[in-house]
C-alpha positions in Angstrom: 19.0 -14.2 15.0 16.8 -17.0 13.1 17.5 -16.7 9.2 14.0 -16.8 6.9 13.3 -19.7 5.0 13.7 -19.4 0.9 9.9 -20.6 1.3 8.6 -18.0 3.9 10.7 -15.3 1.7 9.0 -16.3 -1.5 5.5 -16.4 0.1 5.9 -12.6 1.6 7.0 -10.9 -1.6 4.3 -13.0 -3.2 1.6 -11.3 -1.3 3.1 -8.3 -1.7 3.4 -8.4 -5.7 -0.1 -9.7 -5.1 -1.6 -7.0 -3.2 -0.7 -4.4 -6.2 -2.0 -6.8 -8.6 -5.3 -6.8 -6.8 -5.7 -2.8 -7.0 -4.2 -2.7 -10.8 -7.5 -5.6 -11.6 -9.9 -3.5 -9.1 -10.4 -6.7 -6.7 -11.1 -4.4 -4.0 -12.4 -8.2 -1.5 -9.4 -9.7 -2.6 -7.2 -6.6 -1.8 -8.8 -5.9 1.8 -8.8 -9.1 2.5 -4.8 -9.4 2.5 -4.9 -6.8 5.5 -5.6 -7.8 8.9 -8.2 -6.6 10.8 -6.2 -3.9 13.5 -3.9 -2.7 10.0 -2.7 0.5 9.9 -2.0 1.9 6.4 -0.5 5.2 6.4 0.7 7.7 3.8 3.0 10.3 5.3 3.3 13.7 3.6 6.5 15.7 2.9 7.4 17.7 6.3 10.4 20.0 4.2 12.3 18.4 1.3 13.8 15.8 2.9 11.8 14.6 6.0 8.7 12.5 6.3 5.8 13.5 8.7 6.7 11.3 11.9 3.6 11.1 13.4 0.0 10.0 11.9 -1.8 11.7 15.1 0.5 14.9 15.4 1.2 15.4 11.7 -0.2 15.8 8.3 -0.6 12.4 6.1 -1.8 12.5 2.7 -4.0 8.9 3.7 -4.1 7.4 7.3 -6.3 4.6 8.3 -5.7 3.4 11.8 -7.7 -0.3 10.7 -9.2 -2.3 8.2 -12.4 -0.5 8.7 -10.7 2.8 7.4 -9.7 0.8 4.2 -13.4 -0.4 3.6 -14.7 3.1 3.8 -12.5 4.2 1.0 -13.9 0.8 -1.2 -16.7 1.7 -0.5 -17.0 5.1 -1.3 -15.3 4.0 -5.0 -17.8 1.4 -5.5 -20.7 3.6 -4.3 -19.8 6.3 -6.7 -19.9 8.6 -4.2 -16.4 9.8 -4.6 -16.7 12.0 -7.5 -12.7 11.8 -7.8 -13.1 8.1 -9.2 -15.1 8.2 -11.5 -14.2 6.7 -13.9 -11.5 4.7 -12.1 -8.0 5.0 -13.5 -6.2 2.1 -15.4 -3.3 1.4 -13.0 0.0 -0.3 -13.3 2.3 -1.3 -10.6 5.2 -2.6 -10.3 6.5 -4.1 -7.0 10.8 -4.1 -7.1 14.0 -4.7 -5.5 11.9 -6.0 -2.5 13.9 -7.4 1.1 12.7 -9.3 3.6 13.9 -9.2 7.4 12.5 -10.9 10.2 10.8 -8.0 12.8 11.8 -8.4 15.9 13.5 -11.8 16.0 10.0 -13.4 15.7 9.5 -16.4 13.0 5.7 -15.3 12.6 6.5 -11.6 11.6 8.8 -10.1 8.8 9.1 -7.0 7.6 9.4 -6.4 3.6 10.8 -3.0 2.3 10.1 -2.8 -1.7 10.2 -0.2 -4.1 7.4 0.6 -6.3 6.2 2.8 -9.5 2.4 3.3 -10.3 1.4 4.1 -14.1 -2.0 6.1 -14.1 -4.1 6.5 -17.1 -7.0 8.9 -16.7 -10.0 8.4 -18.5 -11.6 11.5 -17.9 -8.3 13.4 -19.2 -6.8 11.5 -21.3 -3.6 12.2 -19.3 -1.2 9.9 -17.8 1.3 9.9 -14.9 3.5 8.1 -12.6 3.8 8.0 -8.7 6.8 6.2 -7.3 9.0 5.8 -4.6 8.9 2.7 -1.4 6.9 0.5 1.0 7.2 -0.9 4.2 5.1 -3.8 4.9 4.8 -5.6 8.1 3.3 -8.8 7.6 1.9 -11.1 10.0 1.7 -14.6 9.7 -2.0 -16.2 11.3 -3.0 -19.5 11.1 -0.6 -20.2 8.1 -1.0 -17.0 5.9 0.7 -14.1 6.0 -1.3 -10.4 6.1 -0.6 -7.3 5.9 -0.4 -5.4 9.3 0.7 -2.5 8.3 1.6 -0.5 5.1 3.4 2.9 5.4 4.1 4.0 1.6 6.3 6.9 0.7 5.7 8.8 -2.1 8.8 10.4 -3.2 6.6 12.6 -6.3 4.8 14.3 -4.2 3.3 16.8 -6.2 0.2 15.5 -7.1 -1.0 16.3 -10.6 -4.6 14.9 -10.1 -6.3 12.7 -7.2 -4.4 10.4 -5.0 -5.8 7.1 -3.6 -5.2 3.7 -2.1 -5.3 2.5 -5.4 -2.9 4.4 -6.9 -0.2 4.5 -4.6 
């Protein structure tokens, strides 16, 4: 098996660290536009207490989008002010740790990156705060010389949601 480069290994947690960056400074172009075109973001709900939902299509997922598009409705809808839930937006803060990258499937132009990850959420509306956490996966591709995001599958190990959950607070 090919080892990764110190350079491509840099550059993936890089986009990665960037990508949460993007949704803490609401830069909703620059976030969608890390994500390729056929992406798949998916959060899976809770099955029992310790199993995942395995299946998008057969299961219950607390967000699925099958592409890119699905993740442009959901901008949308927050810059419309259409989705009552977001407004106001929430002051966010993540933080993107511990993160490993492995090559996915032998092949130099795709690597997987498995982080770990804590959201702070400040609601305006309330005046209440709280914290999601738990992991990513992130398989990234690498096209034309940049690496994006093919898929995301988050896992949300708090899953009792005190208030709304979105893209941009995951």
């Amino acid at each position: 098996m090919k080892d990764l480069s110190l350079q491509t290994i840099h550059q993936v947690q890089t986009l990665v660290h960037s990508e949460a960056l993007h949704l803490d400074a609401q830069r909703w172009d620059e976030w969608l536009g890390l994500f390729t075109e056929d992406a798949v973001f998916w959060l899976p709900a809770w099955a029992d207490e310790h199993r995942l939902s395995a299946s998008p299509e057969r299961e219950l997922s607390l967000i699925y989008c099958s592409a890119r598009a699905g993740l442009e409705d959901r901008v949308w809808r927050v810059r419309s002010g259409l989705s009552a839930a977001s407004k106001p937006l929430p002051r966010t803060s993540h933080a993107v740790t511990n993160s490993v990258v492995t090559l996915d499937s032998g092949s130099s132009d795709r690597v997987v990156v498995d982080s770990s990850w804590t959201c702070h959420v400040y609601e305006l509306k309330q005046r209440t705060q709280h914290v999601f956490f738990g992991s990513y996966q992130h398989h990234l591709l690498c096209e034309q010389g940049h690496w994006r995001i093919q898929s995301k599958k988050v896992i949300l190990m708090n899953d009792l949601i005190p208030t709304m959950l979105d893209f941009y607070c995951i």
